[in-house]
N, C-alpha and C positions, 0 to 999 in steps of 0.2 A: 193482381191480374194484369197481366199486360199482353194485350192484342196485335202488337207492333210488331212482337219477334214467335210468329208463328209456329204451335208445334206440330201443324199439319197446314194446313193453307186458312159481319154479325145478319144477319137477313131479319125481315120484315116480319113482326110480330108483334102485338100488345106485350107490353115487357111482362115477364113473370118475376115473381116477389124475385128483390136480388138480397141475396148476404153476401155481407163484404168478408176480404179476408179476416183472418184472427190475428195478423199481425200488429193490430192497431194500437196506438200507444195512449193511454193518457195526456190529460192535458198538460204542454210543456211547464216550466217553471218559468218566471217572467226575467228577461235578460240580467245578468248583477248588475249593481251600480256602478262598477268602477268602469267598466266597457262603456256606459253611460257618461260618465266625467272624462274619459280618455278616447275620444273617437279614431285617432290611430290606431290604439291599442286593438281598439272594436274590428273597425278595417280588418285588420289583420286576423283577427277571431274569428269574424263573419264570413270564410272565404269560400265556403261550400254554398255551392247554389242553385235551385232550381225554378224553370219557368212555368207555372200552370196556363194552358191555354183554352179557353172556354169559347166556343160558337155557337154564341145562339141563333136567332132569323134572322134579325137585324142589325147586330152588331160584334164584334170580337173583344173580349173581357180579357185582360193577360195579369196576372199578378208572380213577381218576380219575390222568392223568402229566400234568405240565407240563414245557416241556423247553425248554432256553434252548444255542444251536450245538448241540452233539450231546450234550449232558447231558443226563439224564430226572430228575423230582424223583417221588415218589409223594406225589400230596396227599390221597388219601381212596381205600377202600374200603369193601367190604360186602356178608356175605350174607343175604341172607334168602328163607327156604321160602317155597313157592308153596302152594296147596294141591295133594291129591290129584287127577290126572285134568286140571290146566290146561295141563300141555303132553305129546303123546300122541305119542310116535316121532320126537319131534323137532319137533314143529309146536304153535302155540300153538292151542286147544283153547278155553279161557276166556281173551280177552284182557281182561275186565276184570280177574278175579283177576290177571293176568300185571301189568297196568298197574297196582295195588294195591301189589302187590311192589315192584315198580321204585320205585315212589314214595315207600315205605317204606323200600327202599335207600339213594335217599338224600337224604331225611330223616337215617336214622342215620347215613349218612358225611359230612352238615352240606355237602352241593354243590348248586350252582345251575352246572351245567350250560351250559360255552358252548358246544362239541361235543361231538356225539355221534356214534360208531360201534357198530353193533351185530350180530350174529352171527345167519348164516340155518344152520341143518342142515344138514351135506356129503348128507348124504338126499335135502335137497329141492332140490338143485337137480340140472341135469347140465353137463357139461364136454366141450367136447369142442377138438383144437387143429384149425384150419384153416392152410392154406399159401395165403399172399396175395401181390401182383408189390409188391416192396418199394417198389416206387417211388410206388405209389400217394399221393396225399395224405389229410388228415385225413378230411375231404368224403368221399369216393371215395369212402376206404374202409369208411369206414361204412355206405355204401350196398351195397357187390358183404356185406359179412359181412350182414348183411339178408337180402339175396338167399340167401346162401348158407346159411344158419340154416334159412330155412323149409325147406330141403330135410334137415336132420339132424334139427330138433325133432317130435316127433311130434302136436304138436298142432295148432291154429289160433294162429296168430299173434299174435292178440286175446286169449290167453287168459295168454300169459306176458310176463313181462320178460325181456331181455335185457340184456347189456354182452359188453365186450369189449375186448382190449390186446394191440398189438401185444410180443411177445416179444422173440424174436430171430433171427435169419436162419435159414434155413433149412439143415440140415446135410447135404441132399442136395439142393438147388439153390439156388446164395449169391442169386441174381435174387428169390426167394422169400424171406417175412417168417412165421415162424410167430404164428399170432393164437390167445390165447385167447379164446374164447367160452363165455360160461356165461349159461345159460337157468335160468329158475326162476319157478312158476305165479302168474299175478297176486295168488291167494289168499291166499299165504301172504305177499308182501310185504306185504297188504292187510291182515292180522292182525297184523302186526308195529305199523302202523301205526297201529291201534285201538289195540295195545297200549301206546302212543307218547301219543297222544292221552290215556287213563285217567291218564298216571304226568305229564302236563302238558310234556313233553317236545318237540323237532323233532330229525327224526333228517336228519344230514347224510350220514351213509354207513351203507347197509346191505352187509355181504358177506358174503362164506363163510368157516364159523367157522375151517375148515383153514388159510385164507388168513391169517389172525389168529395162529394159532398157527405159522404160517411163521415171520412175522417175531418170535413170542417166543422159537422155536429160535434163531434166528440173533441175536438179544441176548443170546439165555443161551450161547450154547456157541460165537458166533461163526460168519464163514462159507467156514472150511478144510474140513477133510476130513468127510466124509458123518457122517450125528448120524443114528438111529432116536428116535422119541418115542413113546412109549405113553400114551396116555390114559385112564385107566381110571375111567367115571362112574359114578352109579346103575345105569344102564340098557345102557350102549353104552359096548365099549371100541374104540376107532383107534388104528391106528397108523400114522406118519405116515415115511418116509425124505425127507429133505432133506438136498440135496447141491447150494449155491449156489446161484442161483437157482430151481432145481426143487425141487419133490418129490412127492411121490406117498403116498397114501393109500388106506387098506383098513378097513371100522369092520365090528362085528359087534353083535349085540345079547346082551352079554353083560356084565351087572353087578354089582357087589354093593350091589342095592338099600337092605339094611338090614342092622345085628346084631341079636343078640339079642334086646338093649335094643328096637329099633323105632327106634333111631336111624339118621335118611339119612345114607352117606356123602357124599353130593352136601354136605352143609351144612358138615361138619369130617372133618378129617384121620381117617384109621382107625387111626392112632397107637393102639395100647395095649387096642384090641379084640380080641376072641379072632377065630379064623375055624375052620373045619373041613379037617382036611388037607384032602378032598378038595377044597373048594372053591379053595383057595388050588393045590393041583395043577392043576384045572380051569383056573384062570386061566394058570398058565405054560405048559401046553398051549396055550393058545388064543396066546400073546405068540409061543409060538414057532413058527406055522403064520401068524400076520399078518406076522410078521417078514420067512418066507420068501417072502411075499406079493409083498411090497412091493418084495422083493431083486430079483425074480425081472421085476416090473415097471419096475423101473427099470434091467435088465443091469448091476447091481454082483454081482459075487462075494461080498462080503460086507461088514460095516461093524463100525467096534472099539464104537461107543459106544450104549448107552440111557437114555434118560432118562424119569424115569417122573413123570406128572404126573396132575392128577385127584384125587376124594376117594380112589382105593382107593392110590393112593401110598404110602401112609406105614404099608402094612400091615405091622407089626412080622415082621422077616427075607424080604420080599417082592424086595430089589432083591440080596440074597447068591444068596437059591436060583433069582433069574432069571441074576444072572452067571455061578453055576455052570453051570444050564442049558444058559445059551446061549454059554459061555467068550468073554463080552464082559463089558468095564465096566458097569456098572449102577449109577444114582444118580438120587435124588429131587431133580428140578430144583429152581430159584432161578429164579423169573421175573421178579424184579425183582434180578439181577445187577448191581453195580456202580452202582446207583441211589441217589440223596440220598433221604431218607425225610421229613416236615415234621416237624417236633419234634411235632405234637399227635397221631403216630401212635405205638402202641406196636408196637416196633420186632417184639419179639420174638411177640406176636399175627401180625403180619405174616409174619413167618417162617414160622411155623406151619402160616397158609391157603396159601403160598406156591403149593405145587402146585394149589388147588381153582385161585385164582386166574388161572392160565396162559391160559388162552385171554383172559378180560377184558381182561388187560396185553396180551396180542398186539394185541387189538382196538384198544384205547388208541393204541399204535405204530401199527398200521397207521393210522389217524386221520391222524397226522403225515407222513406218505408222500403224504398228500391232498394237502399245503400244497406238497409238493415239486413236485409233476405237476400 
């Protein structure tokens, strides 16, 4: 999906369930050794690249993959705060300050940028799937999903962007193609795009952050049996069911903006911070009403696994008393699973941000899904 390169010109909605494309790939194989013993050699291997770029409220997440067959190396990341008040529910507010960030990003992760993917709001757009006569060609059908848009978007035409991707057949009539469609208001591409310009940047894919975080479930946990993902930011937590090609998501606005301290989760791990029962009750409450959210939208009975990502992740005893909770596995992801790392990263830093990191690496991947399609 990409929103950048309009086929007609996301607006303000409670997101509906998204399914990602079917393009998606299994988990890569982990880099050979010798590219590992020979880091020239590597260099050289590793030359295709892409930048994921993630904004959340308070800070901009960037993670930089080059990937050679189905190897991913990690060649840079980086966070850095935004100010207060530059992005407002999900939507950039101040894109200079926003483009200030980014730029400063990376600056400190030392990238000059060949591509760029970047992350719209599951907020701001909407979703919805249409049922197309499979046979149609490219042409066609981009003209009947047109047509057929203006009758589900509620706006003027003129006023959003569209895309859209054929799926997969239809499960109640094989003649028919299920198409995603997702809409989202000119505005907000439009502020992406300032924001773009400030940080010196060209953005070659804009998407939906859900869609990003699709494909980092399916590199971190692979793509068998059904995976839940919890997202949990300053502001908004998601939760996400993915099960193969699909999945479906539910977000609320529910964060933990700060501790004590006045320090943002959005910027590091909540490793080693205090929190207040209740609010750490408050939250497993909320995991486990998205959870059945999402079960409930997707007609699974239930799913064995969670994975918890975001700055509130690493909230000291946060993934026991969701297991117990919810008498499923619980565990703070690894978004870069199985990945070469560049020697000039510290490995174990990396580790760390791993969960804030998760959607940027999705973004990143998804980047590489471009080149495929």
């Amino acid at each position: 999906m990409k929103l950048f390169a309009p086929k007609v010109s996301p607006f303000t909605s409670a997101p509906a369930p998204v399914e990602a494309p079917a393009s998606l790939k299994p988990t890569p194989t982990p880099v050979p050794d010798s590219a590992m013993r020979n880091p020239s050699a590597a260099k050289r291997r590793f030359g295709r690249r892409w930048l994921g770029i993630d904004i959340g409220s308070s800070a901009v997440k960037l993670v930089e993959l080059s990937r050679v067959d189905e190897s991913y190396r990690v060649e840079a990341y980086a966070v850095e705060p935004i100010p207060a008040g530059s992005v407002v529910a999900g939507n950039i507010s101040d894109a200079r300050a926003v483009g200030e960030a980014i730029r400063s990003a990376c600056r400190r992760a030392g990238v000059k940028p060949q591509k760029v993917c970047a992350g719209i709001r599951n907020s701001a757009v909407v979703t919805k799937t249409l049922e197309m006569d499979a046979m149609l060609d490219d042409r066609r059908m981009e003209t009947e999903v047109i047509q057929e848009a203006g009758r589900h978007i509620p706006f003027p035409m003129e006023d959003v962007v569209i895309d859209f991707e054929p799926m997969h057949l239809s499960a109640q009539d094989p003649s028919k193609v299920d198409v995603l469609l997702v809409a989202c208001r000119v505005e907000y591409v439009a502020q992406w795009q300032e924001a773009a310009d400030v940080a010196g940047l060209g953005l070659d894919v804009v998407d939906v952050e859900s869609h990003g975080a699709h494909y980092a479930v399916l590199h971190a946990a692979g793509s068998g049996t059904p995976v839940a993902l919890a997202d949990i930011g300053a502001v908004t937590t998601t939760m996400m069911l993915v099960d193969g090609d699909t999945a479906v998501t539910r977000e609320e606005p529910f964060g933990l903006s700060a501790d004590p301290a006045g320090e943002d989760l959005a910027d590091s791990p909540a490793a080693g911070r205090a929190f207040e029962a209740s609010t750490v009750d408050s939250l497993l409450a909320l995991l486990t009403r998205l959870l059945r959210l999402v079960l409930l939208a997707s007609r699974l009975e239930s799913v064995d696994r969670l994975l918890l990502a975001g700055g509130g992740a690493a909230i000291p005893g946060l993934s026991e008393s969701a297991a117990e909770r919810l008498d499923i596995a619980v565990e703070v992801v690894d978004a870069f699973r199985g990945m070469a790392v560049t020697p000039r990263i510290d490995g174990a830093s990396l580790a760390e941000l791993a969960p804030t990191l998760f959607t940027a690496c999705g973004l990143a991947l998804r980047g590489f899904a471009e080149i495929r399609t």
